[in-house]
Steps between C-alpha positions, in 0.01 A plus 500: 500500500619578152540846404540638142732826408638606241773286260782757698687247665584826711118499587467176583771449774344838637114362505701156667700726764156684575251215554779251711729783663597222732695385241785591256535490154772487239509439137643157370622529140714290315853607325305554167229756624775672693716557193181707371385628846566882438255491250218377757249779670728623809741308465710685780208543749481102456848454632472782766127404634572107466801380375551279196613169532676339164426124434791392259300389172713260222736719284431820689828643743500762698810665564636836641368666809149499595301799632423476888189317581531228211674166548571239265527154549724359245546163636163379513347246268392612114176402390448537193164633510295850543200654645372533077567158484264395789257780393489383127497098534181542762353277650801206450745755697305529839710209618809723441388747821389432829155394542349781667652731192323256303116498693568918480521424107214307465293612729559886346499403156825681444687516186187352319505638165127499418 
């Protein structure tokens, strides 16, 4: 099933929790969108509802206390590339996320630009 919301990440993770509330949900983001992340939609209700997880991105550190409810993981591999740069160098970048991810791309016709 593939359900459409709104761009509100905030929205999203709520339409996830609602259709699958056997499961649960946090956001991953890496250290680059969470040195921006109070300017996102909700920001706080993200962390409070889900939790926010930080992937460490090249030349991005986090330091200081984080809020409750968002962990960092500063000692895991860098990769040194983004969710734009899968979105923009489509279709070559499929191989770069799992294959079901991929068949949900296709199949949906997401991020076509036409």
């Amino acid at each position: 099933m593939f359900i459409r919301v709104s761009s509100y990440t905030l929205a999203t993770l709520r339409a996830l929790s609602e259709t699958h509330p056997e499961c649960s949900f946090s956001l991953i983001i890496g250290a680059d969108n969470w040195l921006i992340f109070d300017r996102w939609h909700k920001p706080e209700e993200i962390i409070e509802d889900f939790g926010v997880i930080i992937y460490p991105r090249p030349g991005c550190r986090i330091s200081g206390p984080l809020p409750a409810g968002v962990t960092y993981l500063p000692d895991l591999p860098e990769l040194n590339i983004s969710s734009t740069d899968i979105r923009n160098n489509l279709p070559e970048s499929l191989q770069l996320v799992d294959p079901a991810v991929a068949e949900i791309i296709e199949r949906n016709n997401l991020y076509a630009t036409t």
